[in-house]
C-alpha positions as a Markdown table, in Angstrom:
| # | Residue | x | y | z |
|---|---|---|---|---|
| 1 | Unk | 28.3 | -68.2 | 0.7 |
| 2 | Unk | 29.2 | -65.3 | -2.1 |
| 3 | Unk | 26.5 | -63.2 | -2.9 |
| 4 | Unk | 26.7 | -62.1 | -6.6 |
| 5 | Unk | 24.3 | -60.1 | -8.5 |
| 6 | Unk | 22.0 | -61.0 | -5.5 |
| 7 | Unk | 21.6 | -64.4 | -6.4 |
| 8 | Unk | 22.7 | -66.5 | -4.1 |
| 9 | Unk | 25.4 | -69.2 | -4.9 |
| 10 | Unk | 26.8 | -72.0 | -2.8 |
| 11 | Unk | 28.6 | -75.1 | -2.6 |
| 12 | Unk | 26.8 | -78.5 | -1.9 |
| 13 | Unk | 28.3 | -82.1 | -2.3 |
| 14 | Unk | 30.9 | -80.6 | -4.7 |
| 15 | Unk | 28.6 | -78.8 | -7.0 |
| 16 | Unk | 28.1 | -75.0 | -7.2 |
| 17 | Unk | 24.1 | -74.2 | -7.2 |
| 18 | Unk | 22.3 | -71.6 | -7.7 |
| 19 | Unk | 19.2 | -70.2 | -5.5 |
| 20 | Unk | 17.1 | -67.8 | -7.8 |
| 21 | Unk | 15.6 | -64.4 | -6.2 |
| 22 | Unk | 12.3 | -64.7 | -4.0 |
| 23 | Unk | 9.9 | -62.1 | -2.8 |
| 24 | Unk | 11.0 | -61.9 | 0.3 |
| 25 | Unk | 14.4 | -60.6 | -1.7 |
| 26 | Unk | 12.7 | -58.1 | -3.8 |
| 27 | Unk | 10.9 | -56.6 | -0.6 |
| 28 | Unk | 13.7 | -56.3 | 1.7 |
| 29 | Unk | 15.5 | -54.4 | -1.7 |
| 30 | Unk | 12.8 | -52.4 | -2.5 |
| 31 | Unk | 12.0 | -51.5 | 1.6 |
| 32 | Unk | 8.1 | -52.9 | 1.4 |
| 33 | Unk | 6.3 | -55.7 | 2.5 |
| 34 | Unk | 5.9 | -58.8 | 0.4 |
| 35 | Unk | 2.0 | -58.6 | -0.2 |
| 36 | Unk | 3.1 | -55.0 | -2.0 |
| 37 | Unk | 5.8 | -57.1 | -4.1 |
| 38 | Unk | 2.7 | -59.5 | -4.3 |
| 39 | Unk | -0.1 | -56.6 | -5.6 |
| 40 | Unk | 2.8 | -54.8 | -8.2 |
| 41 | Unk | 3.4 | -58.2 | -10.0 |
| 42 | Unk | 0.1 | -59.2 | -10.1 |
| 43 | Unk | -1.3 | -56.1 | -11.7 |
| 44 | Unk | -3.4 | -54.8 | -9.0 |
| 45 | Unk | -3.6 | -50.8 | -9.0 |
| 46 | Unk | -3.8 | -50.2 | -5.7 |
| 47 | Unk | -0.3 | -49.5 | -4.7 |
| 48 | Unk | 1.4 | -45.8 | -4.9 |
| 49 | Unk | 3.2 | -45.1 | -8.1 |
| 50 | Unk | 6.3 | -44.9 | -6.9 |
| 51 | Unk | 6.0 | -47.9 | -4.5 |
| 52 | Unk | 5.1 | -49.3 | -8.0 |
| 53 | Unk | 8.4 | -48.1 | -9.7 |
| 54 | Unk | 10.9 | -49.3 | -6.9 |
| 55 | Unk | 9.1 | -52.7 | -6.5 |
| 56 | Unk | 9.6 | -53.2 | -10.1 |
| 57 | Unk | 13.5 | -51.9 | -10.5 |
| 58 | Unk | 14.2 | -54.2 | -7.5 |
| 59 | Unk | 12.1 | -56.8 | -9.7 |
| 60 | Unk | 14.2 | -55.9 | -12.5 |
| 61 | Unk | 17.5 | -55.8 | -10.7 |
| 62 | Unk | 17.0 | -59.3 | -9.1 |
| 63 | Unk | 15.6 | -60.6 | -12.3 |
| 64 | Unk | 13.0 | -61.8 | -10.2 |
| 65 | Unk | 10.2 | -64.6 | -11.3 |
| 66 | Unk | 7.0 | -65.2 | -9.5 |
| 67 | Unk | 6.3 | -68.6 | -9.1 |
| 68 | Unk | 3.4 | -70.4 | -10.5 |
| 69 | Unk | 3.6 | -72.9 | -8.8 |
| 70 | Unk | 3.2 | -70.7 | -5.4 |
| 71 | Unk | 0.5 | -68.3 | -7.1 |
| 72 | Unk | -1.6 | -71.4 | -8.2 |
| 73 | Unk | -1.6 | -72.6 | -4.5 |
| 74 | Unk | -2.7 | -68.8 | -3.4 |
| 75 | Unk | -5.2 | -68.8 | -6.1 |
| 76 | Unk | -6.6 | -72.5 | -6.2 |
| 77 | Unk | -5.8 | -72.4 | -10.2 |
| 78 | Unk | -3.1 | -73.9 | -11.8 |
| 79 | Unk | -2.9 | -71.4 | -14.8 |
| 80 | Unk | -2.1 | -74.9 | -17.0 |
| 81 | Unk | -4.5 | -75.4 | -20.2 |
| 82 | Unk | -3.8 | -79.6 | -20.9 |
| 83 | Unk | -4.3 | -80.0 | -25.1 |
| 84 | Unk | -4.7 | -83.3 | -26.1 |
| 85 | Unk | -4.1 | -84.4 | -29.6 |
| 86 | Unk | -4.0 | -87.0 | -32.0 |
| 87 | Unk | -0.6 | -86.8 | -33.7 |
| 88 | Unk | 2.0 | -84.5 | -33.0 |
| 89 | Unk | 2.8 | -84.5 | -36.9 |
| 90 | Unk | -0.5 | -84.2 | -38.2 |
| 91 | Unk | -0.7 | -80.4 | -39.9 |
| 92 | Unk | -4.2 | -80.1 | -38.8 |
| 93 | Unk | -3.4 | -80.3 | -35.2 |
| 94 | Unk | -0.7 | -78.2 | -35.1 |
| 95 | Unk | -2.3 | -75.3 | -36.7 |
| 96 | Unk | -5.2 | -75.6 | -33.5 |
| 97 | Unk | -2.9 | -75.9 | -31.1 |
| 98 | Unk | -1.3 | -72.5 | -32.0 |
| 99 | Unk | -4.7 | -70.6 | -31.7 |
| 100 | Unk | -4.7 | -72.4 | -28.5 |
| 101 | Unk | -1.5 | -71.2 | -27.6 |
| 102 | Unk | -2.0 | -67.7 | -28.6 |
| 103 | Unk | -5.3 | -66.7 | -26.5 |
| 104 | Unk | -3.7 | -68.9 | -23.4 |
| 105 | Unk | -0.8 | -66.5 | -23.7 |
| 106 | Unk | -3.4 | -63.5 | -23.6 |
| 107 | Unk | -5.5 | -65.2 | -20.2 |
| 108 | Unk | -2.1 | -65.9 | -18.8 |
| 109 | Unk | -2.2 | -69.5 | -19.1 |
| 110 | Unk | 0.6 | -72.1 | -20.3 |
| 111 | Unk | -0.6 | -75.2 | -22.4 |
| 112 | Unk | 0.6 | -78.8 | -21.6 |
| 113 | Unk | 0.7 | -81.0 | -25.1 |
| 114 | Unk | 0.1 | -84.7 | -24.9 |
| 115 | Unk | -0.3 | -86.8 | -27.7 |
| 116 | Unk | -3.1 | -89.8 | -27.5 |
| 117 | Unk | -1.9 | -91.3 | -30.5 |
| 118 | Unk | -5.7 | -91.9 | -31.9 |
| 119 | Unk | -5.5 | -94.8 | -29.0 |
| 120 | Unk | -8.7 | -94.9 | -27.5 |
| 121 | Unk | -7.4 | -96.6 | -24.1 |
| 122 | Unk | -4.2 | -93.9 | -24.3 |
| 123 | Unk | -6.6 | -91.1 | -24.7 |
| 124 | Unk | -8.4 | -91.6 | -21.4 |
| 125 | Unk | -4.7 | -92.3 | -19.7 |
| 126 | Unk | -3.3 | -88.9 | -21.0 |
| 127 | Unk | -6.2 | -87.1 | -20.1 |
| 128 | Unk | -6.1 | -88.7 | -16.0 |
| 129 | Unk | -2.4 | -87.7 | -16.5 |
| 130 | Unk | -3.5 | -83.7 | -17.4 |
| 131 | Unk | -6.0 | -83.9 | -13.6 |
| 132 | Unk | -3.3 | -85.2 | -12.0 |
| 133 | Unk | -1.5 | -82.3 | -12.5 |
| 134 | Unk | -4.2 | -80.1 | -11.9 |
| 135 | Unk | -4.4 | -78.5 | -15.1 |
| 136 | Unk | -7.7 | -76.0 | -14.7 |
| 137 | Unk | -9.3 | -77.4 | -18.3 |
| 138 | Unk | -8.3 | -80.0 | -20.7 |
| 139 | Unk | -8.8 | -79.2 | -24.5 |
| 140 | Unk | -9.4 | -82.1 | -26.6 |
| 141 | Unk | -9.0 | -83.0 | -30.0 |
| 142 | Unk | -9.6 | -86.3 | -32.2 |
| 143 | Unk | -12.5 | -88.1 | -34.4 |
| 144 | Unk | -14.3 | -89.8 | -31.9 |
| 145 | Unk | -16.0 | -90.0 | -28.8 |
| 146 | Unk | -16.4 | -93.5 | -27.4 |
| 147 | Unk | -18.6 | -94.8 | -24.8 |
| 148 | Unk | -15.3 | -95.0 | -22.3 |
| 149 | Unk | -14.3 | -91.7 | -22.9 |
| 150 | Unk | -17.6 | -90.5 | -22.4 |
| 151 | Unk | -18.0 | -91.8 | -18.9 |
| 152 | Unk | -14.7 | -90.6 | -18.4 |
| 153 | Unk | -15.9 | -87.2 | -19.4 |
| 154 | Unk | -19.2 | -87.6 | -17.2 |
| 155 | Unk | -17.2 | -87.9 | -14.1 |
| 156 | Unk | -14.6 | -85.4 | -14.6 |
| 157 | Unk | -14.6 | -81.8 | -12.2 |
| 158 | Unk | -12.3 | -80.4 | -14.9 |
| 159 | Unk | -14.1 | -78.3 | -17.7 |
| 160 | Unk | -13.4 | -79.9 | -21.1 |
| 161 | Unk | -13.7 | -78.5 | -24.7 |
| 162 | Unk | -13.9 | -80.3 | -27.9 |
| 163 | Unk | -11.6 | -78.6 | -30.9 |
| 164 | Unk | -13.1 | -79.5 | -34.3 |
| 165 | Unk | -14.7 | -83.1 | -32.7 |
| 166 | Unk | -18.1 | -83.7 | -32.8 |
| 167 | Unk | -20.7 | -84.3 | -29.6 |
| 168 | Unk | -23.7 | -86.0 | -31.3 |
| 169 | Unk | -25.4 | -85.8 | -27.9 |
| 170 | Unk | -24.3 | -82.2 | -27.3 |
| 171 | Unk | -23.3 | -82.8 | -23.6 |
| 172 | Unk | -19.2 | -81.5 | -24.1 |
| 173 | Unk | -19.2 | -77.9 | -25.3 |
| 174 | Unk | -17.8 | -78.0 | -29.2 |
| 175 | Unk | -15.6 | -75.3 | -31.5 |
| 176 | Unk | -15.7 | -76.7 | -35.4 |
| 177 | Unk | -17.8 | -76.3 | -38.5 |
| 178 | Unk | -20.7 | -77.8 | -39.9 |
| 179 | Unk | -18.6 | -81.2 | -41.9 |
| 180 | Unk | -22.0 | -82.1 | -43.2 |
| 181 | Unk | -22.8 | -78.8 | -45.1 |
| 182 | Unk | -19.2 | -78.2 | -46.2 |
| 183 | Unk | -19.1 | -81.7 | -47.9 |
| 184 | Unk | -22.5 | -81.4 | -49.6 |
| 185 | Unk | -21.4 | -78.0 | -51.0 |
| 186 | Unk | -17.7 | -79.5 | -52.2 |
| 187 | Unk | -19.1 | -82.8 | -53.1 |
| 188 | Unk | -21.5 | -80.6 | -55.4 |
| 189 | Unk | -19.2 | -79.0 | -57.2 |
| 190 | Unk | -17.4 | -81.9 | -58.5 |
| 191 | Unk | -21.1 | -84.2 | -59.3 |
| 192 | Unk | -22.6 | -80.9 | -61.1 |
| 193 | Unk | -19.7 | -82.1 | -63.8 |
| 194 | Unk | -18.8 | -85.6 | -63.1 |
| 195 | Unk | -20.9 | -88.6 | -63.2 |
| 196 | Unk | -18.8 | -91.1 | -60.7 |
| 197 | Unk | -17.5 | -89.1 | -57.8 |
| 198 | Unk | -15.7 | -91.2 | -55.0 |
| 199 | Unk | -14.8 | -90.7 | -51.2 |
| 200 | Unk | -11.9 | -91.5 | -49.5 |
| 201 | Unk | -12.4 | -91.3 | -45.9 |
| 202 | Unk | -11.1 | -92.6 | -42.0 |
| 203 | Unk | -13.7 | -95.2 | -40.7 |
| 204 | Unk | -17.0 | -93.8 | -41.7 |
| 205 | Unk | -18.4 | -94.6 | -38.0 |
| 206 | Unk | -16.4 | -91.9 | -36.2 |
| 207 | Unk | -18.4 | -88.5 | -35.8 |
| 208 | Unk | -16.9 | -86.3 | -38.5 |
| 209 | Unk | -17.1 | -88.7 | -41.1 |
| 210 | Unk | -20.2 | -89.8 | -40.4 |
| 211 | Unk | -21.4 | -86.2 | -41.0 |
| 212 | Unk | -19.3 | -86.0 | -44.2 |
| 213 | Unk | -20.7 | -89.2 | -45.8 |
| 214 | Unk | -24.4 | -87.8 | -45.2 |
| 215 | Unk | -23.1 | -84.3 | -46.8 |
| 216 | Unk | -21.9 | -86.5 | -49.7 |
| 217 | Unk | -24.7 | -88.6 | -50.0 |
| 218 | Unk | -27.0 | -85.8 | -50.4 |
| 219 | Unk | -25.0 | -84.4 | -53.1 |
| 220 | Unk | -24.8 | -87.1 | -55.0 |
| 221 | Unk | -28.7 | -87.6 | -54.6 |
| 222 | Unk | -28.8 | -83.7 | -55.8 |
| 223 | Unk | -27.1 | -84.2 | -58.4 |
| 224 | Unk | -29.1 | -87.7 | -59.3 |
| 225 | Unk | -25.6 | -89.3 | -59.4 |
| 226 | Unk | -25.5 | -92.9 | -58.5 |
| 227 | Unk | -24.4 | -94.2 | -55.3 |
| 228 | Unk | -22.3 | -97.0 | -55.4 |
| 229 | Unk | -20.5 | -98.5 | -52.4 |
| 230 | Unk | -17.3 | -99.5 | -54.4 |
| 231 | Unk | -16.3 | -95.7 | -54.5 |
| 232 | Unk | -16.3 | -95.2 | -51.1 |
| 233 | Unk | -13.0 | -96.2 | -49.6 |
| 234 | Unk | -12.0 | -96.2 | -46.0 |
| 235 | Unk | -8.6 | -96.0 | -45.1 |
| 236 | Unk | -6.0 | -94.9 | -42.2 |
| 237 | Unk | -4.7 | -91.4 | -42.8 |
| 238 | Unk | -1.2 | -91.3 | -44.2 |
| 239 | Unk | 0.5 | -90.1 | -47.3 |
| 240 | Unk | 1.4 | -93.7 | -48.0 |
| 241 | Unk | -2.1 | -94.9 | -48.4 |
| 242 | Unk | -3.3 | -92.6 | -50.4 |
| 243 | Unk | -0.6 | -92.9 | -53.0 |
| 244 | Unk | -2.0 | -96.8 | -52.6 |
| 245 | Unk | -5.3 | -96.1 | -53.8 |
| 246 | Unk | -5.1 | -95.3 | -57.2 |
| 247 | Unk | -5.8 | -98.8 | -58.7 |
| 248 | Unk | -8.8 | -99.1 | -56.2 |
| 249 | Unk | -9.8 | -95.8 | -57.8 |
| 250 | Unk | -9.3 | -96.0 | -61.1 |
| 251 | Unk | -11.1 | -99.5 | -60.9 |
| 252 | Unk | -14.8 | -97.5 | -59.9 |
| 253 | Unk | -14.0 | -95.4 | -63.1 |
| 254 | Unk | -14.5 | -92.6 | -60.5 |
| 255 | Unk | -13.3 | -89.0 | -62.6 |
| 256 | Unk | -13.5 | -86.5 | -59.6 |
| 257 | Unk | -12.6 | -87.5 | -55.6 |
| 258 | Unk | -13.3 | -86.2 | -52.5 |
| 259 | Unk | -10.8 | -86.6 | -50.1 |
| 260 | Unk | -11.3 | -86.1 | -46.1 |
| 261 | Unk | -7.4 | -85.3 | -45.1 |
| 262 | Unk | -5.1 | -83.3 | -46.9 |
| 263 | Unk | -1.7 | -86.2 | -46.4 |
| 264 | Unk | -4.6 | -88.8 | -47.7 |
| 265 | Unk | -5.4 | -86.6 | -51.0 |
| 266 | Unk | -1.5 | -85.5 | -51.5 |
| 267 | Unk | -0.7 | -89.1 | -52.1 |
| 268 | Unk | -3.6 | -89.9 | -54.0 |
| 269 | Unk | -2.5 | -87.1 | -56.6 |
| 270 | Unk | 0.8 | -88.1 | -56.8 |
| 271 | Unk | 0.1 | -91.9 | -57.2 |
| 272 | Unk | -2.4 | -91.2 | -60.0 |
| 273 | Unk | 0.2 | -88.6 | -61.3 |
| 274 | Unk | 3.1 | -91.4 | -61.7 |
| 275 | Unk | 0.4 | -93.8 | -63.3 |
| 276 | Unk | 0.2 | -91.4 | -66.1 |
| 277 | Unk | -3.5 | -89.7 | -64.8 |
| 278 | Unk | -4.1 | -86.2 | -65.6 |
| 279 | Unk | -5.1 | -84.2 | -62.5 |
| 280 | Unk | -7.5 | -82.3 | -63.1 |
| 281 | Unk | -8.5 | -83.1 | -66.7 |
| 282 | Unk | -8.8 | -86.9 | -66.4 |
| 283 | Unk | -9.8 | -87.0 | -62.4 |
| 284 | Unk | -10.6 | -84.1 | -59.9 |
| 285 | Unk | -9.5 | -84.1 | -56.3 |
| 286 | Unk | -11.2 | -82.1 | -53.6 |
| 287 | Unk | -9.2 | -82.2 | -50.0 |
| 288 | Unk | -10.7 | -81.5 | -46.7 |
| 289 | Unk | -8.5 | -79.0 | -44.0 |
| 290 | Unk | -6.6 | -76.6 | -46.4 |
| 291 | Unk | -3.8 | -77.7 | -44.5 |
| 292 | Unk | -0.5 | -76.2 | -46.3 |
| 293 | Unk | 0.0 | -79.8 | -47.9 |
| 294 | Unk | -2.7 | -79.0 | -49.8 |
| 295 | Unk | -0.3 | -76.1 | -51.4 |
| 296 | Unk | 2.8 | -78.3 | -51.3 |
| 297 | Unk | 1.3 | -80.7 | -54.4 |
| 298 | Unk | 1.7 | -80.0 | -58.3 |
| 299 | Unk | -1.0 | -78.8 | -59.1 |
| 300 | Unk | -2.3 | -77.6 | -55.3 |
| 301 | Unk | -5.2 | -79.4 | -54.1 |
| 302 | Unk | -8.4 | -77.3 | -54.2 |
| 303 | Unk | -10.1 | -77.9 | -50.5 |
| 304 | Unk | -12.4 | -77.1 | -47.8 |
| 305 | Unk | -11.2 | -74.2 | -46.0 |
| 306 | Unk | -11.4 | -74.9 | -42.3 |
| 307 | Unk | -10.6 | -71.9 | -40.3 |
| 308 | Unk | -8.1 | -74.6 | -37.9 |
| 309 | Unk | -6.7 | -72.0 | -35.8 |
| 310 | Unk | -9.5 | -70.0 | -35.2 |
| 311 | Unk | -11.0 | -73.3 | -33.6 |
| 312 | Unk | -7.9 | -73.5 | -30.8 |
| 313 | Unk | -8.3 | -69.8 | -30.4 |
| 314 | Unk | -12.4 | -69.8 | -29.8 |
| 315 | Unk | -11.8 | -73.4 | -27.9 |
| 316 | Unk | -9.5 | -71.7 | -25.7 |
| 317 | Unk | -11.9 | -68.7 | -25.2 |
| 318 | Unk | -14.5 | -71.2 | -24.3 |
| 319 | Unk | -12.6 | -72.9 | -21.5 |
| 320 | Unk | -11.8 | -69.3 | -20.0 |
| 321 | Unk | -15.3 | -68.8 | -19.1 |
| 322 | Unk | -15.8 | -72.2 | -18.7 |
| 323 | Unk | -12.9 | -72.0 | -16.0 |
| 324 | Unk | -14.1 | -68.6 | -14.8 |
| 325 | Unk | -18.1 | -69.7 | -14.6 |
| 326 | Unk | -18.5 | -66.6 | -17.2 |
| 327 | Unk | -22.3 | -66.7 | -18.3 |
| 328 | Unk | -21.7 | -69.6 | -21.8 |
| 329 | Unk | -24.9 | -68.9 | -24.3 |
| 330 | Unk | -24.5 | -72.1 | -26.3 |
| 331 | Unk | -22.4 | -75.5 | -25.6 |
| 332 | Unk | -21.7 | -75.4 | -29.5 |
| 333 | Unk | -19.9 | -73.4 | -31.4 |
| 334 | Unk | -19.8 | -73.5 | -35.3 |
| 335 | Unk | -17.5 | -71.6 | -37.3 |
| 336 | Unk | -17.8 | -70.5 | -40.9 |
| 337 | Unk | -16.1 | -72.2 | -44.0 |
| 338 | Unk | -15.1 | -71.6 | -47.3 |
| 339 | Unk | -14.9 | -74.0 | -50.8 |
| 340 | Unk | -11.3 | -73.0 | -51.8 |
| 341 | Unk | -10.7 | -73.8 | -55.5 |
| 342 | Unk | -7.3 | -74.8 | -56.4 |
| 343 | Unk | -5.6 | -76.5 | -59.6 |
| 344 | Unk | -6.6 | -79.8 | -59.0 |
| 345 | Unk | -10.6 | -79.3 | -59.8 |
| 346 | Unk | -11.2 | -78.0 | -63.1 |
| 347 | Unk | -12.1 | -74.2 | -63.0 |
């Protein structure tokens, strides 16, 4: 055995290893015991300052790395935050997920990404992967809660938070904004000009939307525009579809749309773009996330300003007292909005 830059390498079935530092290393090189190599990494103060500075040149010498793995046995906690999310290329998600990221980094935590593909049945399997693993909380994100997934919820022991869902019965503690209010005031801006306004939305049962066609609803009825069912269109998210629509939307003689995701709205304005539609001045588009597709479009899409990564940020937050059994006021919190007006509405 050769003992080089005190890690430790030898020869097994051919192969050179390698057998990283440990604390018992760091002790013996620093001349303390291993629950004061223990105390120094974990930040406690109670440990002479210059125990502290030898521990942590030997530390630094060794290039020593406690083990999670070891710590989360000592401590019962995993320090793993699962996040579970629709679509690993969705804009939306990603822009959550890095809030997420960024206040787990602060609590010491490490997030596990999984992707549940909008599949009901591959949700629930992702989610029994994350407790297998012992995560210490599960972050969730998606557009619907469904009966399975809410008797999954029931009998989990591992706190949950929703990021930008909706819990109609208001048993899961919730981060997002109020959809309903935020399309009543964007849905008002374009009927206090336009006679016909359409909606393009996901399936109008899930829990967002639902809240988004009441907002719109009750704009129109503001407004005393008429209702009509032809110009509401339900559709799967996708650039692709959108840019399919514009026949559908040019035959309600809608002039002004209201969009629910960004990739939806993109492809809507460039489809009504090649078919020789003005946007704004022959039909106005109003997005939903303010997602930076929204400034990737000629002209850029005026939108809803959802403040996406301050929802993983305050989810995370959530959890950590959630984790921690810190005192939680409210299971819900709603975050504030804005109407951001682009080129695509008329100013």
């Amino acid at each position: 055995m050769i003992e080089c830059n005190h890690k430790f390498i030898f020869r097994k079935w051919g192969k050179m290893e390698e057998i990283t530092s440990t604390i018992y290393d760091v002790a013996r090189l620093a001349g303390v015991s291993m629950a004061t190599v223990s105390r120094v990494v974990n930040g406690n103060m109670n440990v002479k300052e210059n125990t502290r500075v030898k521990v942590l040149a030997a530390v630094k010498e060794l290039d020593y790395r406690p083990n999670a793995i070891a710590r989360g046995l000592a401590s019962k906690k995993s320090t793993t935050i699962g996040v579970v999310m629709p679509s690993f290329m969705h804009s939306i998600y990603s822009r959550i997920v890095i809030g997420i990221d960024d206040v787990a980094r602060m609590y010491n935590y490490t997030i596990l990404v999984a992707n549940s593909e909008d599949d009901e049945k591959k949700e629930i399997s992702v989610i029994n992967e994350l407790i297998a693993k012992q995560v210490d909380g599960i972050i969730l994100m998606g557009n619907r809660i469904s009966e399975a997934l809410r008797s999954q919820i029931s009998r989990m022991r591992t706190p949950i938070v929703l990021a930008g869902m909706i819990d109609h019965e208001g048993q899961v503690p919730t981060v997002t904004i109020d959809h309903e209010k935020a399309t009543f005031e964007a849905v008002g801006l374009l009927a206090s000009r336009n006679e016909k306004v359409a909606m393009v939305s996901g399936p109008l049962t899930t829990g967002i939307n639902s809240m988004r066609f009441s907002g719109y609803k009750q704009a129109l009825k503001k407004f005393k525009r008429e209702f009509s069912e032809a110009r509401v269109i339900e559709t799967d998210y996708s650039y692709k579809k959108g840019y399919a629509l514009v026949e559908r939307i040019k035959a309600t003689g809608a002039t002004a749309v209201y969009v629910t995701d960004d990739e939806v709205a993109a492809g809507l304005l460039n489809g009504l773009l090649d078919s020789g539609v003005r946007v704004p001045e022959e039909v106005e588009i109003m997005a939903s996330n303010n997602t930076i597709v929204t400034n990737f479009t000629r002209p850029n899409m005026s939108s809803i300003d959802q403040p996406l990564y301050d929802v993983g940020a305050v989810s995370m937050r959530f959890l950590t007292k959630i984790i921690n059994k810190e005192e939680v006021e409210d299971k819900v919190a709603i975050l504030p909005y804005r109407i951001e007006i682009k080129k695509s509405t008329r100013q």
